[in-house]
Each structure stands twice: as C-alpha cells, then as structure tokens.
Chimera marker file (.cmm) of the C-alpha trace (Angstrom):
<marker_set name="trace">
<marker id="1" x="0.000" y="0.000" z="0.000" r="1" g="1" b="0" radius="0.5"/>
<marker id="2" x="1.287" y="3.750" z="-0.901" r="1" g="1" b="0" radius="0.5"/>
<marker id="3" x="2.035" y="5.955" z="1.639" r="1" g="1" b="0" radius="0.5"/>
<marker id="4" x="-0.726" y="8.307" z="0.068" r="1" g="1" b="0" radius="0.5"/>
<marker id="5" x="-3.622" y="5.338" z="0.513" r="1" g="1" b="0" radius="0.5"/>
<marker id="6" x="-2.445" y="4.807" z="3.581" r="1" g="1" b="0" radius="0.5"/>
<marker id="7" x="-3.333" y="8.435" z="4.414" r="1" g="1" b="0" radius="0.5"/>
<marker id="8" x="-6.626" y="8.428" z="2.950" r="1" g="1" b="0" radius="0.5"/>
<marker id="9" x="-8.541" y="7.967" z="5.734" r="1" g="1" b="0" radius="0.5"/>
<marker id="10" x="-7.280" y="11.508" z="7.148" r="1" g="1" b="0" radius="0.5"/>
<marker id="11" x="-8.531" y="15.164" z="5.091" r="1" g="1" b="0" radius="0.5"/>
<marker id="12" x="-9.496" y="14.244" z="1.484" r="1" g="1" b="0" radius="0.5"/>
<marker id="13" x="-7.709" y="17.345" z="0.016" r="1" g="1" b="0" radius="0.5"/>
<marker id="14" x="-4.311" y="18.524" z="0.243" r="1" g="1" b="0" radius="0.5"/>
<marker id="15" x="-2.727" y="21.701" z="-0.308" r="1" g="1" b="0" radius="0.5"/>
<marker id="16" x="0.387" y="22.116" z="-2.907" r="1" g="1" b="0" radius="0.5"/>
<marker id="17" x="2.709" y="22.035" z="0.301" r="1" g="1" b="0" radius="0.5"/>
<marker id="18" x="0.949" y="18.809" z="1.821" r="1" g="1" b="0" radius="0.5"/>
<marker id="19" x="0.985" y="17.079" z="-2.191" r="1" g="1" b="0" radius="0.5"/>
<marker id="20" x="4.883" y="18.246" z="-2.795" r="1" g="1" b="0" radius="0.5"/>
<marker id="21" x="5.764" y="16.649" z="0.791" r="1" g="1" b="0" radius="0.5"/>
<marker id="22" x="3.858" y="13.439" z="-0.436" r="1" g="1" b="0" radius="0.5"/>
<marker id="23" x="5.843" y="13.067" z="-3.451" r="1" g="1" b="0" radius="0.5"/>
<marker id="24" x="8.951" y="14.353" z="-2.465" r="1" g="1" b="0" radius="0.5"/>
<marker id="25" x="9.233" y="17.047" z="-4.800" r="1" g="1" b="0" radius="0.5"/>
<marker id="26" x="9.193" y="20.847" z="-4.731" r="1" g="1" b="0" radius="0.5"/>
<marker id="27" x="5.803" y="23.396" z="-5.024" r="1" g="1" b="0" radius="0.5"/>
<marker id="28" x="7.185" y="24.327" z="-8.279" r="1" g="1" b="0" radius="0.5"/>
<marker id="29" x="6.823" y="21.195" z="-10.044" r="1" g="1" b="0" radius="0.5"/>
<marker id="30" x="3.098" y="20.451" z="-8.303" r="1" g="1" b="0" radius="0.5"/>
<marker id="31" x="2.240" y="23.937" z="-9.588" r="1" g="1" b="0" radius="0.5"/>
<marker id="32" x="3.952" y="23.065" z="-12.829" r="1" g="1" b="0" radius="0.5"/>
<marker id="33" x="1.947" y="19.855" z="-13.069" r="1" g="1" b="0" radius="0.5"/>
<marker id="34" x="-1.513" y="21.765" z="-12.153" r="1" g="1" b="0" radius="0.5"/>
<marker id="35" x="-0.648" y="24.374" z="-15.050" r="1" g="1" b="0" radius="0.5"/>
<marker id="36" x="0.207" y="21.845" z="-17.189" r="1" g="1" b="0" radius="0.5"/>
<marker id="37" x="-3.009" y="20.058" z="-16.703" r="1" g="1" b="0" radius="0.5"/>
<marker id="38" x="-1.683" y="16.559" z="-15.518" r="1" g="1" b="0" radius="0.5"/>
<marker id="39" x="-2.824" y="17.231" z="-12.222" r="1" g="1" b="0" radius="0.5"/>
<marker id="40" x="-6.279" y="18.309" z="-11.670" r="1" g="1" b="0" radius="0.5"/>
<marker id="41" x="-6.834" y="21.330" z="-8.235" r="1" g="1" b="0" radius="0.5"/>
<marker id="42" x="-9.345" y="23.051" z="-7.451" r="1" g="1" b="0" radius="0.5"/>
<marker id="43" x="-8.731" y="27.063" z="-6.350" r="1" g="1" b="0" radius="0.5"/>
<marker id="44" x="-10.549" y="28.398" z="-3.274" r="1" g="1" b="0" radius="0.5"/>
<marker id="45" x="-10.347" y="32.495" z="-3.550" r="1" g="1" b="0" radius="0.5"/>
<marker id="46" x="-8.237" y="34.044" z="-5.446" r="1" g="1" b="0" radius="0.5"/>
<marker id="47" x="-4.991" y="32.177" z="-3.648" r="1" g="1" b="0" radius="0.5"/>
<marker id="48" x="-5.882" y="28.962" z="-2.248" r="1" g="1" b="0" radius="0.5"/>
<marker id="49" x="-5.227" y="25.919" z="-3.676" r="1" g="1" b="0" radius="0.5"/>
<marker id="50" x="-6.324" y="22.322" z="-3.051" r="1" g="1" b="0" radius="0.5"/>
<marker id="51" x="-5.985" y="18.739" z="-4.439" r="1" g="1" b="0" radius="0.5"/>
<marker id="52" x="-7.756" y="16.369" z="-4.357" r="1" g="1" b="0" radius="0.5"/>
<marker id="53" x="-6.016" y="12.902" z="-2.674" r="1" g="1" b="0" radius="0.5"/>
<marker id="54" x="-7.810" y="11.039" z="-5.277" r="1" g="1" b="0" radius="0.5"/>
<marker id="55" x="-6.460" y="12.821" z="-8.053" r="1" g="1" b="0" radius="0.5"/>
<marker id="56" x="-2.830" y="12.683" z="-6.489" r="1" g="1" b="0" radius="0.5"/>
<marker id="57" x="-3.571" y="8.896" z="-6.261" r="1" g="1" b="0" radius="0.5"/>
<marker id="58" x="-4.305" y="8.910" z="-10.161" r="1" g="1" b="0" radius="0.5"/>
<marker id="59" x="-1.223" y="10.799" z="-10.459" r="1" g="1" b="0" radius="0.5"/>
<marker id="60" x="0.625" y="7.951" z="-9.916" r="1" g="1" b="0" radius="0.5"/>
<marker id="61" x="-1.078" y="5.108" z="-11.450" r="1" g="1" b="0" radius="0.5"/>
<marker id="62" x="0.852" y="3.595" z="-14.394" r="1" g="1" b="0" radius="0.5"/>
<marker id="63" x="0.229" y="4.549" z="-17.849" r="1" g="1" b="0" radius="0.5"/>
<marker id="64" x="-0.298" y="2.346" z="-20.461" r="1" g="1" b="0" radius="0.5"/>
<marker id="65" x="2.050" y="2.429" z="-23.347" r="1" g="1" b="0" radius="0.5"/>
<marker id="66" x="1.273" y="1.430" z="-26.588" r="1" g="1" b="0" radius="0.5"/>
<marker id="67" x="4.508" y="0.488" z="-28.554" r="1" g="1" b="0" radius="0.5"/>
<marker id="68" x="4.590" y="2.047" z="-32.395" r="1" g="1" b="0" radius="0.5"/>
<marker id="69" x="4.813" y="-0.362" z="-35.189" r="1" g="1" b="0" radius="0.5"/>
<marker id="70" x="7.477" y="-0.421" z="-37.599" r="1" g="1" b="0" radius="0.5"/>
<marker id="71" x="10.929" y="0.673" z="-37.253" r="1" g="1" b="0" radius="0.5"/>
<marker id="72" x="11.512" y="4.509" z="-37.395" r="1" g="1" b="0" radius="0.5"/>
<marker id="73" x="13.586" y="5.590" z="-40.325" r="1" g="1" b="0" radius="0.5"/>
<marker id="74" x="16.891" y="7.019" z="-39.858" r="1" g="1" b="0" radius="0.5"/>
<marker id="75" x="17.624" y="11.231" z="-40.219" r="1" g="1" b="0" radius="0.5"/>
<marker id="76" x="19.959" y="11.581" z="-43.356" r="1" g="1" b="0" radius="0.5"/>
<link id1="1" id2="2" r="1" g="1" b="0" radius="0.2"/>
<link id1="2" id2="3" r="1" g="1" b="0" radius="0.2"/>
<link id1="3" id2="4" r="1" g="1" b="0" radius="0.2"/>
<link id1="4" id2="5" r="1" g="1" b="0" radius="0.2"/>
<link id1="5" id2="6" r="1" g="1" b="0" radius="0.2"/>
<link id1="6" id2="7" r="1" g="1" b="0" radius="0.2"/>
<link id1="7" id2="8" r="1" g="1" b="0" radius="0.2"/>
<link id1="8" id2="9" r="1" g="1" b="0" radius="0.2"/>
<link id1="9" id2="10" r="1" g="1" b="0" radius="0.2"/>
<link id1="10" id2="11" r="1" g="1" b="0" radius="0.2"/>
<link id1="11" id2="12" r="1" g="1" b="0" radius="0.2"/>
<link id1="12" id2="13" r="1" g="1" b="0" radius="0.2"/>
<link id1="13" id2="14" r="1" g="1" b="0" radius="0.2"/>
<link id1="14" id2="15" r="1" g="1" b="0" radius="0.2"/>
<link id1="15" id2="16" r="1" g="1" b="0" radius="0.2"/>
<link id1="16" id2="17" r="1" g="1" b="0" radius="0.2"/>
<link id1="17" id2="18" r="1" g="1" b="0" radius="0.2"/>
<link id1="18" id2="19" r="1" g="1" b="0" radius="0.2"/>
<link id1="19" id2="20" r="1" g="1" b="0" radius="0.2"/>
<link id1="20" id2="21" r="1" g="1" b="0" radius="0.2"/>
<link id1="21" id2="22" r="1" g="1" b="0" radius="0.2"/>
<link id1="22" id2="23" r="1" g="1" b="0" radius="0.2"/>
<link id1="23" id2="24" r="1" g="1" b="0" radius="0.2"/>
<link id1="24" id2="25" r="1" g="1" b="0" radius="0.2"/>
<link id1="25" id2="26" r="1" g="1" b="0" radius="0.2"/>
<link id1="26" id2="27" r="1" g="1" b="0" radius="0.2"/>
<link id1="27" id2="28" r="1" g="1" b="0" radius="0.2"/>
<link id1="28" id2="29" r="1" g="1" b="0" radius="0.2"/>
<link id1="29" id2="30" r="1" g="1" b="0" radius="0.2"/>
<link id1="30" id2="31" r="1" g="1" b="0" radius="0.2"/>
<link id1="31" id2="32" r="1" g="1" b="0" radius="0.2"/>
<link id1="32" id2="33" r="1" g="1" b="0" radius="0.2"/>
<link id1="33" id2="34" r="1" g="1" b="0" radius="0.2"/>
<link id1="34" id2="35" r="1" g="1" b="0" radius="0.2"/>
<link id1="35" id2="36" r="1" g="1" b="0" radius="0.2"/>
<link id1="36" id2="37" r="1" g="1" b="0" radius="0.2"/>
<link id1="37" id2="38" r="1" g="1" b="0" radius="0.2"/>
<link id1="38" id2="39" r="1" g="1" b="0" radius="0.2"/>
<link id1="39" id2="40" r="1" g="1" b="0" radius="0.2"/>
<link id1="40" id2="41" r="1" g="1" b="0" radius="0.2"/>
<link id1="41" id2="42" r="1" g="1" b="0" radius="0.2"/>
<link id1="42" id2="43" r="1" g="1" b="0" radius="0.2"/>
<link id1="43" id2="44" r="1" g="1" b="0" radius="0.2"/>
<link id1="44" id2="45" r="1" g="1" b="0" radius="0.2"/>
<link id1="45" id2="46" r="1" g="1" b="0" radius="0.2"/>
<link id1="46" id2="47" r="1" g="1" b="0" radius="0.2"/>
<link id1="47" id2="48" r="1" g="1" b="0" radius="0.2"/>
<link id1="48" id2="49" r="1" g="1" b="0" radius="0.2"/>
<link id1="49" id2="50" r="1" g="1" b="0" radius="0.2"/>
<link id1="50" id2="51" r="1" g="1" b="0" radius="0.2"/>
<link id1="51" id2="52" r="1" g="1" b="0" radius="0.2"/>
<link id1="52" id2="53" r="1" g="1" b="0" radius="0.2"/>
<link id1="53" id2="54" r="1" g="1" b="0" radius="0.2"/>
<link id1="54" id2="55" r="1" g="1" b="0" radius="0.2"/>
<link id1="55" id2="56" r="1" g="1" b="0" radius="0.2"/>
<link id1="56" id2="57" r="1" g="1" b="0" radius="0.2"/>
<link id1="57" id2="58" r="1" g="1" b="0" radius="0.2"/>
<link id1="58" id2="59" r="1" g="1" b="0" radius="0.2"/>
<link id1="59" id2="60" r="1" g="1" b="0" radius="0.2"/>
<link id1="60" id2="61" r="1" g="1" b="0" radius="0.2"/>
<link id1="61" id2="62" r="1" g="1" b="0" radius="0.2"/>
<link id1="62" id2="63" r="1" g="1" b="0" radius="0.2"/>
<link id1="63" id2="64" r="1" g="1" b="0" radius="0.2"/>
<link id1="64" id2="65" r="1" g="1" b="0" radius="0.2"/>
<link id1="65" id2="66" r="1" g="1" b="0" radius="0.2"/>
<link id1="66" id2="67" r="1" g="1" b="0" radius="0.2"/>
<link id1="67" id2="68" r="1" g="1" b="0" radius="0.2"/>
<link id1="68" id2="69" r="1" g="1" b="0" radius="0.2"/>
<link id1="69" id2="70" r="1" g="1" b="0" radius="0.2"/>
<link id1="70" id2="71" r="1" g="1" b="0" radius="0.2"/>
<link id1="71" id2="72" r="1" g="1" b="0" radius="0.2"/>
<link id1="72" id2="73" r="1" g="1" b="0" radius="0.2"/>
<link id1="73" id2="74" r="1" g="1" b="0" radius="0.2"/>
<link id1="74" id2="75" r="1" g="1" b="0" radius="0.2"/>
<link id1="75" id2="76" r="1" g="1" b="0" radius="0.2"/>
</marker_set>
C-alpha cells in the first residue's frame, strides 16, 4: 500500500505544500503539473489551492504504453 492510501482515511484534500511533501518534490513542479493540466486542483479564492487525494492517487497510477509499429527511419 502507498504511503498516500495509507493516508486516505485523514482530510481528502491537500494543499500544494501537503501534495509536494507526499511526493517528495518541490511546489514548483506540483504547480507546474496543475498548469500543465496533468494534475487536476481546485482554487478556493483568489490564492488557495487544493488537491484532491484522489487525483494525487491517479497521479501515480501507471500509464499504459502502446509500442509504435514499424521501425523509425533514420535522419539523413
């Protein structure tokens, strides 16, 4: 079990501090990630930002990759 499922049962959103701390990476890159649109938040205010456990959960599920066909031809 993830550390994050484990924590489930406590608040079911986080704030950008709380999600970078669960990760173990900076603000930046959660903010970066939010921007971006691969992490879904929802803003309180004009300042206040929080995620949703779930969708820090879904963060991290594994992504199925679908391998390309063919062999790729070589830059001349």
């Amino acid at each position: 079990m993830s550390t994050i499922a484990a924590g489930s049962k406590e608040r079911p959103f986080l704030t950008v501090a709380e999600a970078a701390d669960e990760l173990a990476v900076t603000e930046r890159f959660i903010r970066k990630l939010i921007a971006d649109g691969d992490l879904r938040a929802v803003k309180i205010g004009a300042r206040v930002v929080r995620i949703r456990r779930s969708d820090l959960e879904d963060l991290l599920r594994p992504a199925r990759v679908i391998p390309r066909l063919g062999r790729r031809q070589p830059l001349r």
